[in-house]
N, C-alpha and C positions, 0 to 999 in steps of 0.2 A: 797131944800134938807137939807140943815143945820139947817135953821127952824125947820124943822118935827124933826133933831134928839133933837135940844133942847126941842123940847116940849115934846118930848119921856124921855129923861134924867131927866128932871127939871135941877135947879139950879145945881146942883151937877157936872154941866160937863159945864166948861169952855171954851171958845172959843179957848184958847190956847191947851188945854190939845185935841182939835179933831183937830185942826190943825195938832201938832203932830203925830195923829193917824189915820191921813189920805191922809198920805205921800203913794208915788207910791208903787207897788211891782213888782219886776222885776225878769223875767225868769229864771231859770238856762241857761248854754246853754255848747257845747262841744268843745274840742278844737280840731283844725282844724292840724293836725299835718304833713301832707304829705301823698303821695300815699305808703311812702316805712318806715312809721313808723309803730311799733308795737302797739302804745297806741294813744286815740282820738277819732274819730266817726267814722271812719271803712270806711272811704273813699277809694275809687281804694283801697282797701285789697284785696290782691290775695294769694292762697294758692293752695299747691302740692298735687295732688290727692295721692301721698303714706303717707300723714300725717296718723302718729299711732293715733287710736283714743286716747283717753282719753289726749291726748296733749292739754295745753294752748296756743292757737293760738294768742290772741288780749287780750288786758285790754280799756274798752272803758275808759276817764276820761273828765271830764269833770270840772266846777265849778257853783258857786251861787253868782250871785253882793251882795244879802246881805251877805253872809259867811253861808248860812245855808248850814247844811248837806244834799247832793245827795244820791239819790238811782239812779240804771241804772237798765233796761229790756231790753228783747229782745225776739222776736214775732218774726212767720212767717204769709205767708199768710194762709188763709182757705183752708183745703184739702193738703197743702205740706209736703213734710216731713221735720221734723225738724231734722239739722245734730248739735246744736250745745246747748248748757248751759250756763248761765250767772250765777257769783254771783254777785246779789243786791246791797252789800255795796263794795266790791270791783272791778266791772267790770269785774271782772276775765271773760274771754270766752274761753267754751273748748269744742273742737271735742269730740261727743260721734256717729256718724255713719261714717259709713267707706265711702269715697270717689271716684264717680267713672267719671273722665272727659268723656271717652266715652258715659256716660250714662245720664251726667249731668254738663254742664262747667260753670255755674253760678249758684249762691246761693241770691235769694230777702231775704233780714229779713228787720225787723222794730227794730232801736232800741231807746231805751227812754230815759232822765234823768228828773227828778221831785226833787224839794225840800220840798216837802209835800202840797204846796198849787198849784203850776203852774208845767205842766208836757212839755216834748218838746219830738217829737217825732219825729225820721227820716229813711226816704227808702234810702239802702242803697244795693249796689249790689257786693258781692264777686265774686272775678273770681277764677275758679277753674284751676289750672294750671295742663301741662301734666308734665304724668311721664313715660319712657319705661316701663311701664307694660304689654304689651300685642303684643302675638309674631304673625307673619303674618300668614293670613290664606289664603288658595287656596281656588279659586274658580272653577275652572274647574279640579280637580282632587281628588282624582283618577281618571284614564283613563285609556282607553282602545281603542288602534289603530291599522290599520291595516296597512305594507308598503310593496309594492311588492318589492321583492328580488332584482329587478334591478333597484330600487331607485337610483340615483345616487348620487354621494359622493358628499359632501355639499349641500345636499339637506335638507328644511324647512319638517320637519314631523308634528309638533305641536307645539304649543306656551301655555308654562304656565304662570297663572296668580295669585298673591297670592296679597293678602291687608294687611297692615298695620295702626289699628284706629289709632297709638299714632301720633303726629305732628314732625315737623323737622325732626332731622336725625331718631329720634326712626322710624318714620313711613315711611322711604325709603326701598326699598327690593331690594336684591338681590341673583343672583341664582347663583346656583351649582350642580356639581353632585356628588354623593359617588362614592368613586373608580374612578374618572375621567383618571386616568392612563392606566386603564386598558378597558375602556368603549370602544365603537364602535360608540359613540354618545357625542356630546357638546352641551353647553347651553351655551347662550347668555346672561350678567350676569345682563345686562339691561330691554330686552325685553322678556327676556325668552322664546326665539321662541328654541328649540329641534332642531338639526341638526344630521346626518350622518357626523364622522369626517372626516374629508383632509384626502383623499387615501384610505378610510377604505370602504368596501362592504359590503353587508349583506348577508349571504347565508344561503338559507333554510337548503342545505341536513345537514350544520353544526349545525345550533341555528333556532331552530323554533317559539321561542319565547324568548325576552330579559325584564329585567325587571330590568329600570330605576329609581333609587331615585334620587328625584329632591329634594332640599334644598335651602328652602328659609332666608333668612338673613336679619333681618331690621339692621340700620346703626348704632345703637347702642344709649344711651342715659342714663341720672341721674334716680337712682331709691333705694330708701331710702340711700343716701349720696354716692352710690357707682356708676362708670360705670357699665354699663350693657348689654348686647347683647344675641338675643332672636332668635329663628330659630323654621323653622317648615319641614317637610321632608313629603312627600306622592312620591306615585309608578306609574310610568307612564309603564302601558305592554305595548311592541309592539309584534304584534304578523306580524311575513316574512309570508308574499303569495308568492308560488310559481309561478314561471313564468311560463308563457301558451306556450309550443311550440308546442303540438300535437293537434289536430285538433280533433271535435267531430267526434265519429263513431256510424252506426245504428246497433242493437244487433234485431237479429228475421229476416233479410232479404231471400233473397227479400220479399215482401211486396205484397198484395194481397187482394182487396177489392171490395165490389159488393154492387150494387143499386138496390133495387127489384121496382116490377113493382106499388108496395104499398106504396112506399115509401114519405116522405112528406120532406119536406123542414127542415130543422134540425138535419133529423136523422144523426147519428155519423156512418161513412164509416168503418173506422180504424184507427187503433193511431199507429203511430212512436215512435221510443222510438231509442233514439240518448243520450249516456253520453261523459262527457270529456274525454279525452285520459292522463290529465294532472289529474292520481288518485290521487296523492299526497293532492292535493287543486284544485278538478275541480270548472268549473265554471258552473254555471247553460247553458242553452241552449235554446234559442230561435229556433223555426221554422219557414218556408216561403217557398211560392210556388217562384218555376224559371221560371217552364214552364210546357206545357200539361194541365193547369185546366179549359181553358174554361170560366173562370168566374163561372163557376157553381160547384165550390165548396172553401171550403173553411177550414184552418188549424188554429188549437190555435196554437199560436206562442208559452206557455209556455208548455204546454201537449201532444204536438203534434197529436192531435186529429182531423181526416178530416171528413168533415160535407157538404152534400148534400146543396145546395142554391135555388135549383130550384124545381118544380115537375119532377118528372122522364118522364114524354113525351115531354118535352122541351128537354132533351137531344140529340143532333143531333147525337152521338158517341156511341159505342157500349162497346170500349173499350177505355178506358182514361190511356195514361202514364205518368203520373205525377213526374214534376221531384221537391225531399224536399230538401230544404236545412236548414243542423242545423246548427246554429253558437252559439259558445259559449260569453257568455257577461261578460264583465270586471267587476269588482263592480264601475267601473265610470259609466257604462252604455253603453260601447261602444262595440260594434259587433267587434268580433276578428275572429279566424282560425273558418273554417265550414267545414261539409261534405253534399256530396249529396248522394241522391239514386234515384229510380226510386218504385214509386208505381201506381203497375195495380188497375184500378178500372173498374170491365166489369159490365153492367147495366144486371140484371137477372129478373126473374119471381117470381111466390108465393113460399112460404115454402115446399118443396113436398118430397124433399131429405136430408138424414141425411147425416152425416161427413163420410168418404171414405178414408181408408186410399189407399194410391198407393206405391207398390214397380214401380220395373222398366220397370216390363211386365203386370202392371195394378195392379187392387185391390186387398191387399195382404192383411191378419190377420195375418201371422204368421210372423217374420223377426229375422234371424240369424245372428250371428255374432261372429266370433272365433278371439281371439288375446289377448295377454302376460296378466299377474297378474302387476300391480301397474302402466299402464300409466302415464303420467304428470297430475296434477291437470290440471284440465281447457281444457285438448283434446278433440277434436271433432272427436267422435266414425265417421271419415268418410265412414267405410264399410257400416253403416245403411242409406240406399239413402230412406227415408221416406220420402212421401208429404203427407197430409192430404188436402181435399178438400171437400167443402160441393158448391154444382150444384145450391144453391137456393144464391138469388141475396139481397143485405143490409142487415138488421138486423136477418135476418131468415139464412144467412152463418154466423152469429157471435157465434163462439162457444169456450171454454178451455177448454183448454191440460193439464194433467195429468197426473205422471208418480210414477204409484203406486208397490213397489216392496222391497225387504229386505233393511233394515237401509236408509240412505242417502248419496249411491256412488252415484249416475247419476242424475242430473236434464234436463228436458224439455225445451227447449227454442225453438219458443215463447210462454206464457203461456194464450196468448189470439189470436185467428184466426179469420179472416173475409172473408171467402170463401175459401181462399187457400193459404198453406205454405208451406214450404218446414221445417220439425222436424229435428231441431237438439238434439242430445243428448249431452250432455257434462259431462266430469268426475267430479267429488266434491270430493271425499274424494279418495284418491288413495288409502293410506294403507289399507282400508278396502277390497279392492278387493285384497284377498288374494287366492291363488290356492289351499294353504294348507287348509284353511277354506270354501274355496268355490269351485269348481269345476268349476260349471255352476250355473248362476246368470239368474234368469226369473221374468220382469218384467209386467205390464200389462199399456200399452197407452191407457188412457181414453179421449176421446172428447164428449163435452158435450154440445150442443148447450145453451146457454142463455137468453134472450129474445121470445124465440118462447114456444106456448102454449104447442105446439106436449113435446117439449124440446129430440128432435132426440140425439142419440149417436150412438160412435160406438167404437169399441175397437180390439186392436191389441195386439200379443205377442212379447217380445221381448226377447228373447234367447241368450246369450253371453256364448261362451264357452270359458274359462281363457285358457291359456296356461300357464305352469311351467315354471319358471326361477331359473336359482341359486341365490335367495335372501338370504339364508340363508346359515352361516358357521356350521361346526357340536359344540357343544354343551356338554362340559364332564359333567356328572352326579353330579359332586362337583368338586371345587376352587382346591383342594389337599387332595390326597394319602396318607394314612400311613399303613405302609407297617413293620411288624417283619420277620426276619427270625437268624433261628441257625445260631453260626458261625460251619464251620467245616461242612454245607453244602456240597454234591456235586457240580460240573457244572453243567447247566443248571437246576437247583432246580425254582421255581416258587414262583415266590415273591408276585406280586400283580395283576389283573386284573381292566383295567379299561375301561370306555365305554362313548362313545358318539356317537349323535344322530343326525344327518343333514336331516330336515324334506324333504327339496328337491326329484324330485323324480328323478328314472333312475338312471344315471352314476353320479349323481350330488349330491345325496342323501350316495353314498359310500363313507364310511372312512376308511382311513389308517392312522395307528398310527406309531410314529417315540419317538425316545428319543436323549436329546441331554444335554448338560451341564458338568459341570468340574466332577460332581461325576456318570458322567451316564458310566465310560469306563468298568465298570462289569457287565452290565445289558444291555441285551438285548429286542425287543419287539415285538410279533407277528405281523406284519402290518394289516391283517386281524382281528382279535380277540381281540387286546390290552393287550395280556397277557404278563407282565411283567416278564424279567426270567434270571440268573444268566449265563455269559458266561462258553462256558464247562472248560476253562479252571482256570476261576474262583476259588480262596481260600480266603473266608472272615475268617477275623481273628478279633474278638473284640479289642483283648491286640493291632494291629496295626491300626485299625482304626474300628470305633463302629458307625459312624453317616455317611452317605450319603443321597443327594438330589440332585435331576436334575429334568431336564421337560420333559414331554410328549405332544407331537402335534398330534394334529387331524387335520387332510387337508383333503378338496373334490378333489375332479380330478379341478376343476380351480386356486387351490391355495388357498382356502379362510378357516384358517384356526380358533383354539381357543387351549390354554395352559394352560396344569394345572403340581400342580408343585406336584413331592414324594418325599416323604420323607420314610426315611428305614433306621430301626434301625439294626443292630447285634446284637443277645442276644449271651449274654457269657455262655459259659460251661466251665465245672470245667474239662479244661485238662493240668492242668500243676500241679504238685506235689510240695510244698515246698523243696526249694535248700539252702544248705547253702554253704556259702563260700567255705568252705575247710572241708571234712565228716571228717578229723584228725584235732585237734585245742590241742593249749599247753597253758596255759596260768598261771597265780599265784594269790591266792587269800590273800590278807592280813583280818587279821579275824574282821570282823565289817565291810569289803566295800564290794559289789556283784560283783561279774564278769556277765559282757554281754553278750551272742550272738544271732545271730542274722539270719533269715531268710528270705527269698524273694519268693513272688507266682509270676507268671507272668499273672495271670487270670486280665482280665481287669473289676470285678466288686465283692459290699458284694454280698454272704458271701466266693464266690470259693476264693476267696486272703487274707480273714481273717485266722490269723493261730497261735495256741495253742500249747502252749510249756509243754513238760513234760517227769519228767526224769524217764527214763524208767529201769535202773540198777545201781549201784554205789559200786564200791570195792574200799577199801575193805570192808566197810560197806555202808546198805545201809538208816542208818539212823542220814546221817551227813547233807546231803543237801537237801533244799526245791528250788522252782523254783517260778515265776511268770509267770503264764501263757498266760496272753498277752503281757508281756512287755520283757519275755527271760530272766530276770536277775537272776544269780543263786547265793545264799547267805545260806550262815550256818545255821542251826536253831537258834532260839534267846536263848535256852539256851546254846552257845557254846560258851565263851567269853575269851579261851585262846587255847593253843597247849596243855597243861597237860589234859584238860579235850579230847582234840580228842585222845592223848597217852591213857588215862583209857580206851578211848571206843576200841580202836583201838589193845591196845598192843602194838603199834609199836611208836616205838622213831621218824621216821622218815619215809616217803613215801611219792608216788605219788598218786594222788585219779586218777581212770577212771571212766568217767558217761559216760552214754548210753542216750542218749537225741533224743526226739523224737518232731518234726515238724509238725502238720496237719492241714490240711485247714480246712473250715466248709462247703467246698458244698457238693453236690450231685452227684455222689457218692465222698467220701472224700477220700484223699490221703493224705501221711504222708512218711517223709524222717527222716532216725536218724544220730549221727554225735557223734564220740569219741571224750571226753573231758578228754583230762591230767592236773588235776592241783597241783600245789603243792602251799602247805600252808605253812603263815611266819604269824609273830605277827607285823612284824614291816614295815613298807613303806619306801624304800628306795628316798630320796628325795635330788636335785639333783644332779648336778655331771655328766660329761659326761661318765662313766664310772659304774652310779648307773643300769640302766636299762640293760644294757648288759651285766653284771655281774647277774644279777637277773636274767632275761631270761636265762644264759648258765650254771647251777648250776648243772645239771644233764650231762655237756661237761667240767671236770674239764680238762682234756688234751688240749682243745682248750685254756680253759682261759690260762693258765701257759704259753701256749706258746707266748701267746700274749704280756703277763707280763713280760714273756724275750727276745722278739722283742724289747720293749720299754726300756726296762735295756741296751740293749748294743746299743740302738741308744744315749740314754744321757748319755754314756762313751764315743761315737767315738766323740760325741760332745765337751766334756770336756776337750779331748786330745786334739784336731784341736784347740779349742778357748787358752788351755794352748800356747800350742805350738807358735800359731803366739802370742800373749804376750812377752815369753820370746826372738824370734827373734826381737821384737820392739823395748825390754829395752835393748839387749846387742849391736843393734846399735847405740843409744844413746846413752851409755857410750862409745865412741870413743872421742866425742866432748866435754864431760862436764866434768870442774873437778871436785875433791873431795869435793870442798868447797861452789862449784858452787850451790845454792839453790836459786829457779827460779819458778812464778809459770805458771800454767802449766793449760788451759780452752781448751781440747780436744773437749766439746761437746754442749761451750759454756754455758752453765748451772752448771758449781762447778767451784771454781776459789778458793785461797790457798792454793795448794794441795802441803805439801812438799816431793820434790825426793828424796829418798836414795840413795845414791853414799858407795859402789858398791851396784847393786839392789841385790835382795834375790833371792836366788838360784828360777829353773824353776821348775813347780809344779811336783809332781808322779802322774803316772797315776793311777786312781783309781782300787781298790781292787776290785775282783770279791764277789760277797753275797754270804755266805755260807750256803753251803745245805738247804733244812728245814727239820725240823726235825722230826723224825718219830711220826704218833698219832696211837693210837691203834681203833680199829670199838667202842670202850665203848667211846670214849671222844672225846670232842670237840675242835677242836684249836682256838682259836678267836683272838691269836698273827700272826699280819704279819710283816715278817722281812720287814727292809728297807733297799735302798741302798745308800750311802753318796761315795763323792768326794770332794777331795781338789784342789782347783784352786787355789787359792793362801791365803797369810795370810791376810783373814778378822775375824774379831772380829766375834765369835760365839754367835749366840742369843738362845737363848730356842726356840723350837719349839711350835707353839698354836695348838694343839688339837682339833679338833670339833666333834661335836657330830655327824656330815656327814664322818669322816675322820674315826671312830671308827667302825660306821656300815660296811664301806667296806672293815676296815681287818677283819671283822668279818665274811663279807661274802667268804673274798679271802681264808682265814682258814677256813671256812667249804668243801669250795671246794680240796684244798689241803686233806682234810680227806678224802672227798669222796675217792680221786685218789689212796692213801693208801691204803683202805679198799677196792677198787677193785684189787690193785696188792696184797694184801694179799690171799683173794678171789681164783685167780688165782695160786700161789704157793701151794696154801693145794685143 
């Protein structure tokens, strides 16, 4: 080989210089770092299935004996899916598909390092690690079970089952229930078998169906850095079976079946027809012979259908009593409560005769029957003794019954016949058998053979005469009455009629009407008629009461009654005239404020109590006052703004006005009262003063006032005497004890203190001087001076007296009146 390269080279290439150049070349290769490092050749690397993609999971590193530079790869196999990325020059490895241990718990790659001339390639297997991701799931539920009501307590009903894929604790389960406080059922938190709790029963008539959530729990587990716990919940119904305690019963008996002389081996005799007695939840019902069949025949045990086994001349019997028994079956399958009966089966001839109905003296078409309107649902018309019978023997007696007639009160039972029956009718709808609607109800009984060519019938009437009852209370025309009347009515006046109607008939159908209630004590009520009517001695008055209401009863002769309520108004009339207080009034006008009065209607509505004021005369002229006509208020005219201008109009210095004021309502017809007004006019308003109003008011009574004024003058002299008096017997006993020099002070009232004594005190006070006269005014002039009266009690320092402008108006008043009294004794002398 050397050889060949030197003859290849020539001279030019030295033995040294290929020496040199053909030194070994040696692999890269990668380091081996542990199962639980992050960098190396990815040996036992295991990783979390919630790793977030795009995470850098691994850095592969590796090296080169000569130092050359590494590249890294990484491959999967053919057809896998690739979860992950490599970068080339840094190993970098990074999750790019999202992870699912369930679905995939190992990952094969291939990974590589090369230095550009020699590659090294390695299998290597990630383990995919769990993560609590994923919550348990049931397998057998939802559900749907049944538990008879007498289950007993702590009894197994069902066993739930749920899975859990994650491993360790994530993927253990356990159970629960919602609301377990309040449940009637536990779970087993291990095996999830469903139980009926300790002491607890289940009862249909209470809860017919329960409806369980069952809550699964796996044990918890790491899922992206956090604990984590995961549940799942589905609904387990139970639905309570009634307990069987009644026993099946047969509906169509007795029972009546024929064998013709044609007859072949299979044909169908008759069917029984047996239900549970437990309607709530029956159970279905098997049939079975007990005894009487001979062998030679035979019943479906679910249809209750008997069927001929033999040819009809093998028959050794003419007539077969066959005894059925139905028993009702558990849903386990077990034969529980049964009933028997007894079915004839008589062996007959060909087809020749149709259906036949029989009363009790033989074959009847017609059948009557008289009794009450609304029987019980479900009663057996016992008056109707129907048999039906067809004379031909197996399939040629098979005939139905039919009962064809107004709506659907009455059904037929049995609705299929096999030679002969006895026809029950039963009631279906009660309310509709009504007397009031129906009288007499006429139906028609159809029988109608089935299987034979002829197809024979026959048909009967069926006549029911209702009888009346008192179903019905009487009935008022409307809920409530309204009713007007006058007041001012006589007694016995007629207010309202009212009426009701009880469709009943006879003595049952009759009403009497009554009234009763807080406002009925005025009002009386035809019992016959319903005519509502005012007692005689009756006086409705609106002004005392305007609104009554009470009730009216209608009753039949048994009691049975209905109530409607009146209402009755009073209408008011205009019979009361405006009153006023006092038809004389006195009163004083000062000029710029209105004087009021006032009147009252006693009508209890608008417009008879509305009332309009207006004055009807006024001296001595009568164009001094205006009035307001709804409010009474009488005032000046607005041009009158002193006493000079009523002196121009008037002439007169001084007077009293009279108006003539007139009061009227605005009904129908209207009425009007009038009333003297004396007023006398001032400029000025006397304002207060106990003393000011009484003085004003009595101006036209000067002799009263004076007297008053000198009542009050010698009661504050006897005053001033007494109070002097005992004074001076005070001081002249305490000058006994005190001497002349003796100066002491002296707090009588606790309240002044320094008071110095005069030694000897000052003489005791005179009694005060009587006021002297007043003094004559003539009828032209006006006094406006009032004397006063003064007293000395003792030496106190005299102040000025303070004047007011209140103190001024009252002697100006008390000197008007002083004139008055003048110019009437003047008056009187000429």
């Amino acid at each position: 080989y050397m050889l060949k390269l030197i003859s290849l080279f020539g001279d030019r290439v030295t033995l040294s210089h290929f020496l040199m150049n053909s030194q070994a070349d040696f692999a890269p290769y990668f380091y081996d770092n542990g199962p639980y490092s992050r960098n190396g050749n990815l040996a036992f690397f295991s990783l979390s299935e919630d790793t977030a993609v795009g995470t850098q999971i691994y850095c592969l590193n590796g090296t080169d004996p000569e130092g050359q530079e590494v590249r890294y790869g990484l491959s999967f196999d053919p057809g896998s899916k690739e979860f992950f990325r490599i970068d080339p020059k840094s190993g970098n490895i990074t999750l790019i598909e999202k992870l699912d241990r369930e679905k995939q718990d190992s990952i094969d790659v291939l990974v590589s390092i090369t230095d550009g001339k020699s590659k090294v390639v390695e299998r290597v297997t990630i383990f995919v690690m769990d993560a609590n991701d994923e919550k348990p799931e049931f397998r057998n539920m939802p559900a749907f079970i049944d538990v008879v009501e007498t289950t007993e307590s702590g009894s197994s009903i069902y066993k739930v089952e749920a899975v859990d894929k994650d491993t360790g604790s994530g993927g253990s389960v356990t159970y629960y229930l919602q609301s377990q406080h309040f449940s009637l059922f536990t779970v087993d938190r291990h095996s999830g078998v469903v139980r009926i709790k300790s002491g607890e029963m289940l009862d249909y008539e209470k809860t017919k169906t329960h409806f369980i959530t069952v809550i699964a729990k796996d044990g918890g587990g790491n899922f992206n850095g956090k604990e984590q716990f995961l549940s799942s919940s589905a609904t387990l119904t139970v639905n309570v079976i009634d307990a069987q305690d009644t026993p099946p019963s047969f509906i169509g008996t007795p029972y009546f079946g024929y064998v013709y002389e044609i007859s072949v081996p299979g044909s169908e005799i008759i069917t029984v027809i047996a239900k549970d007695g437990d309607v709530g939840n029956p159970n279905p019902v098997r049939y079975s012979f007990v005894d009487g069949d001979d062998g030679v025949f035979s019943i479906n045990k679910t249809s209750g259908c008997i069927s001929l086994l033999t040819q009809p001349i093998f028959l050794k019997r003419e007539i077969f009593n066959i005894q059925v028994k139905a028993s009702e079956v558990s849903p386990a399958g077990r034969l529980m409560d049964y009933g028997v009966t007894i079915v004839v089966i008589r062996v007959v001839d060909l087809n020749n005769n149709p259906p036949t109905f029989y009363g009790v003296n033989g074959p009847q078409n017609v059948f009557e029957l008289t009794m009450y309107e609304h029987p019980p649902e479900g009663e057996i018309l016992r008056g109707l003794q129907i048999i039906v019978n067809d004379s031909d023997q197996g399939a040629n007696a098979k005939f139905n019954l039919r009962l064809i007639g107004p709506g659907r009160m009455l059904r037929v039972v049995p609705q299929t016949v096999l030679n002969e029956a006895q026809v029950t009718i039963l009631v279906e709808d009660s309310a509709a058998m009504d007397y009031e609607k129906h009288q007499f109800l006429t139906y028609k009984l159809l029988a109608v053979e089935i299987d034979t060519p002829e197809r024979f019938s026959a048909t009967a009437d069926i006549v029911i005469h209702l009888l009346d009852t008192n179903d019905n209370a009487p009935k008022f025309s409307s809920d409530y009455y309204i009713a007007r009347i006058p007041e001012n009515s006589p007694g016995g006046s007629n207010v309202v009629s009212v009426t009701a109607t009880d469709p009943d008939s006879g003595s049952w159908g009759d009403v009497k009407y009554s009234v009763y209630g807080s406002g009925a004590d005025l009002f009386l009520i035809q019992p016959e008629s319903g005519i509502i009517y005012t007692q005689p001695w009756a006086s409705l008055d609106a002004e005392v009461r305007s609104k009554y209401n009470f009730y009216v009863k209608a009753e039949d002769t048994e009691g049975k009654y209905s109530l409607a309520e009146v209402f009755v108004t009073v209408l008011d009339l205009n019979d009361h005239p405006p009153s006023f207080n006092d038809n004389f009034l006195e009163t004083t006008m000062v000029i710029g404020a209105p004087v009021k009065i006032e009147a009252v209607d006693d009508d209890a509505e608008v417009p008879n109590n509305v009332i309009q004021y207006a004055i009807m005369k006024a001296e001595p002229d009568n164009n001094i006052f205006e009035i307001n006509a709804d409010t009474g208020e009488i005032m000046l005219k607005s041009y009158i703004k002193s006493m000079a201008i009523i002196q121009n109009i008037t002439k007169h210095r001084d007077c009293t006005w009279s108006l003539v004021v007139q009061a009227r309502d605005r009904g129908q017809p209207s009425f009007s009262t009038t009333a003297v007004i004396k007023i006398d006019i001032t400029e000025t308003q006397l304002k207060g003063g106990p003393l000011g109003p009484f003085l004003l008011q009595g101006r036209n009574k000067p002799l009263q006032i004076l007297g008053m004024l000198a009542g009050i003058i010698a009661l504050m002299v006897t005053l001033t005497v007494v109070i002097s008096t005992a004074i001076f017997l005070r001081n002249k006993k305490s000058n006994r004890i005190l001497p002349n020099r003796l100066v002491e002070n002296v707090n009588y009232n606790n309240n002044v203190s320094n008071i110095r004594r005069q030694w000897p005190p000052p003489p005791p006070p005179s009694a005060p001087s009587l006021p002297p006269p007043p003094p004559l005014c003539t009828p032209r002039e006006r006094q406006w001076a009032v004397p006063t009266v003064s007293a000395t009690v003792g030496p106190r320092p005299k102040k000025k007296p303070v004047i007011t402008r209140q103190d001024t108006v009252n002697k100006a008043l008390v000197s008007e009146l002083k004139m008055r009294l003048e110019q009437k004794r003047i008056k009187v002398r000429y």
